[in-house]
C-alpha positions in Angstrom: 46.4 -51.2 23.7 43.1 -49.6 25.1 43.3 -47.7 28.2 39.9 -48.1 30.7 39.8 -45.3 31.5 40.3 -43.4 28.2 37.7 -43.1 25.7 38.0 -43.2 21.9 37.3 -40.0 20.2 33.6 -41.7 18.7 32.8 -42.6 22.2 33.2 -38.7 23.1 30.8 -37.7 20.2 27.3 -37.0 20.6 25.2 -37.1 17.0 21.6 -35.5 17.3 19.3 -36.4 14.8 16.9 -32.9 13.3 14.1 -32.9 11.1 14.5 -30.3 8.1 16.0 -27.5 9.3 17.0 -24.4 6.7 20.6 -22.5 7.2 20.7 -19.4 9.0 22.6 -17.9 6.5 19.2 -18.3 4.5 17.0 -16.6 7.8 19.3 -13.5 7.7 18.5 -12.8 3.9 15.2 -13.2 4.7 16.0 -11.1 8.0 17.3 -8.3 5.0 14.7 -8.7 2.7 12.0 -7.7 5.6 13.6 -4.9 6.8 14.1 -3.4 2.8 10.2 -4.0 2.8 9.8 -2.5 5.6 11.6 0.6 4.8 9.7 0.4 1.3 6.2 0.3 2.4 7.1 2.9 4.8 8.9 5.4 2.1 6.3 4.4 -0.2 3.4 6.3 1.7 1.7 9.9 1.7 4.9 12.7 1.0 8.4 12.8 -0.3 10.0 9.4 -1.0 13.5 8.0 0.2 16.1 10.4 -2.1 19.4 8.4 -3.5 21.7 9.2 -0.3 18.3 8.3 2.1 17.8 4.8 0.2 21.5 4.0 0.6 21.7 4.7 4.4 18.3 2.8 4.8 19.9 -0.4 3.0 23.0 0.0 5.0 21.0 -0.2 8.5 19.0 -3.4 6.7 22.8 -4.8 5.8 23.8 -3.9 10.0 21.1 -5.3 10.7 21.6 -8.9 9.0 25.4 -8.8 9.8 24.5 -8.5 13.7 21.5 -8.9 15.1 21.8 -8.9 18.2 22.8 -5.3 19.0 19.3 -4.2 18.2 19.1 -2.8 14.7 16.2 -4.1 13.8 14.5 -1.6 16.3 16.4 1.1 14.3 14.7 -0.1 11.4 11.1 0.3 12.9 12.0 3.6 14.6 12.9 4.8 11.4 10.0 3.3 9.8 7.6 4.9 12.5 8.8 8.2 12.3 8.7 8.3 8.7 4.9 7.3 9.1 4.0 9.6 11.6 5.9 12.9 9.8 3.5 13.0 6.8 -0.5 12.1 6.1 -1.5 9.2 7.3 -1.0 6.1 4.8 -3.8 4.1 3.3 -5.1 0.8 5.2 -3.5 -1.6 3.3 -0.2 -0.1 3.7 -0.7 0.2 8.0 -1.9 -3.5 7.8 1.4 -4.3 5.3 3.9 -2.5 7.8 2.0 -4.4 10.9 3.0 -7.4 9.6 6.2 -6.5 8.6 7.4 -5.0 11.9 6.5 -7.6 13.9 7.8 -10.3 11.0 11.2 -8.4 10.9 11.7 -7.8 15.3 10.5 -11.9 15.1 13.4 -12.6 12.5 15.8 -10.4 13.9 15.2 -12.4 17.6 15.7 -15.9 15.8 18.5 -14.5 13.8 20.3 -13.0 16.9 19.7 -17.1 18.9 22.0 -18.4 15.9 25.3 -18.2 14.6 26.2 -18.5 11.2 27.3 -21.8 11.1 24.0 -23.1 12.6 20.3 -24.8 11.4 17.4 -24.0 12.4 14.7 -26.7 12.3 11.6 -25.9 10.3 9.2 -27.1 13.2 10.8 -24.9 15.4 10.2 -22.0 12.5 7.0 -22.8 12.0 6.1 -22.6 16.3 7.2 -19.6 16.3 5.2 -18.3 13.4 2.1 -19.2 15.0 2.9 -17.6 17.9 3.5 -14.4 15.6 0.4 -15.6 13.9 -1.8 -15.0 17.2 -0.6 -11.8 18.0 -1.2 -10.3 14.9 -5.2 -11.3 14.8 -5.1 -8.8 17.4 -2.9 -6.5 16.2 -4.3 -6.1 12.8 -8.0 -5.8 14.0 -6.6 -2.8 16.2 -4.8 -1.4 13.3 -8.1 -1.4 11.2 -9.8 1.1 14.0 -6.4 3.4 14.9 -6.9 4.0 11.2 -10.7 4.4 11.2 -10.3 6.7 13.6 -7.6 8.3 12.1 -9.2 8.9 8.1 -12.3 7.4 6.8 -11.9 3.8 5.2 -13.5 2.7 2.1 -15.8 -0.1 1.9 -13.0 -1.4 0.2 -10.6 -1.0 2.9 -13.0 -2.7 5.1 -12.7 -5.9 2.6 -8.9 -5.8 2.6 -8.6 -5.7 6.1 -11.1 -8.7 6.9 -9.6 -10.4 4.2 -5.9 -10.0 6.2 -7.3 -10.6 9.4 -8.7 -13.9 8.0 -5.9 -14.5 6.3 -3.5 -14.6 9.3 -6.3 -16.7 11.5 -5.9 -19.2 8.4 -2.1 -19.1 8.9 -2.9 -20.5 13.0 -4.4 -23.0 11.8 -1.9 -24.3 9.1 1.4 -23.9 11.5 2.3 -27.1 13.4 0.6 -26.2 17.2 3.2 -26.5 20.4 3.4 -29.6 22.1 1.8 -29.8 25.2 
């Protein structure tokens, strides 16, 4: 016997249909991975290098950082990154335009990682809109890079290629993401 005014447990459910999506599990090792990069591009520069007891406490904040997200770690990890940059010689262009990137990359992952729970997918379209949105702001952020350090050191005619080569680079990326609906 069927009650009116009770529904069956199938009525209840709700199924919403994705596209691809990838696991979050799979954004927070990526989350990781860019904040070790970050912490080796930065290490990596002009004076002494990250010693055995340094490299482990840098991977633990990258580890903090993947296990929770939201508290903020991943502005640890550029803080730590910055002031490592700042205390010796300045680094090569390639390596300012690599930790550009990465920064913003790893704060952008660290945001999307923080908006999902373990247990959770994130839909590639919705990856790849917020990409481009990345995308745009570091056109600008790389062309202002390229003059902080022009002002900073001289740059090669080599460094000049590198950096138009990135800037073009990420321009291309705009226009291979999927654009916003409007």
């Amino acid at each position: 016997m069927r009650l009116p005014f009770v529904t069956r447990r199938a009525d209840r459910e709700v199924v919403v249909p994705i596209g691809p999506s990838v696991p979050a599990p799979f954004v927070r090792i990526v989350l990781g991975a860019l904040c070790v990069a970050t912490f080796v591009v930065a290490f990596g520069g002009p004076g002494p290098g990250a010693g055995g007891l340094v490299a482990s406490a840098l991977f633990a904040v990258a580890v903090a950082v993947v296990l929770r997200p939201a508290v903020g770690l991943a502005g640890l990890v550029v803080a730590l990154a910055g002031v490592r940059v700042l205390l010796f010689d300045p680094p090569a262009l390639p390596e300012v335009l690599a930790l550009v990137v990465l920064v913003h990359l790893t704060l952008w992952t660290a945001a999307l990682a923080a908006r999902t729970s373990w247990r959770a997918s994130i839909e590639w379209v919705v990856i790849g809109r917020g990409l481009r949105d990345v995308a745009v702001v570091q056109v600008f952020a790389l062309v202002l890079a390229v003059v902080a350090v022009s002002l900073v050191s001289p740059v090669s005619g080599d460094d000049v290629w590198r950096a138009i080569a990135a800037v073009c680079a990420v321009a291309l990326t705009l226009l291979v993401l999927p654009r916003g609906e409007s």
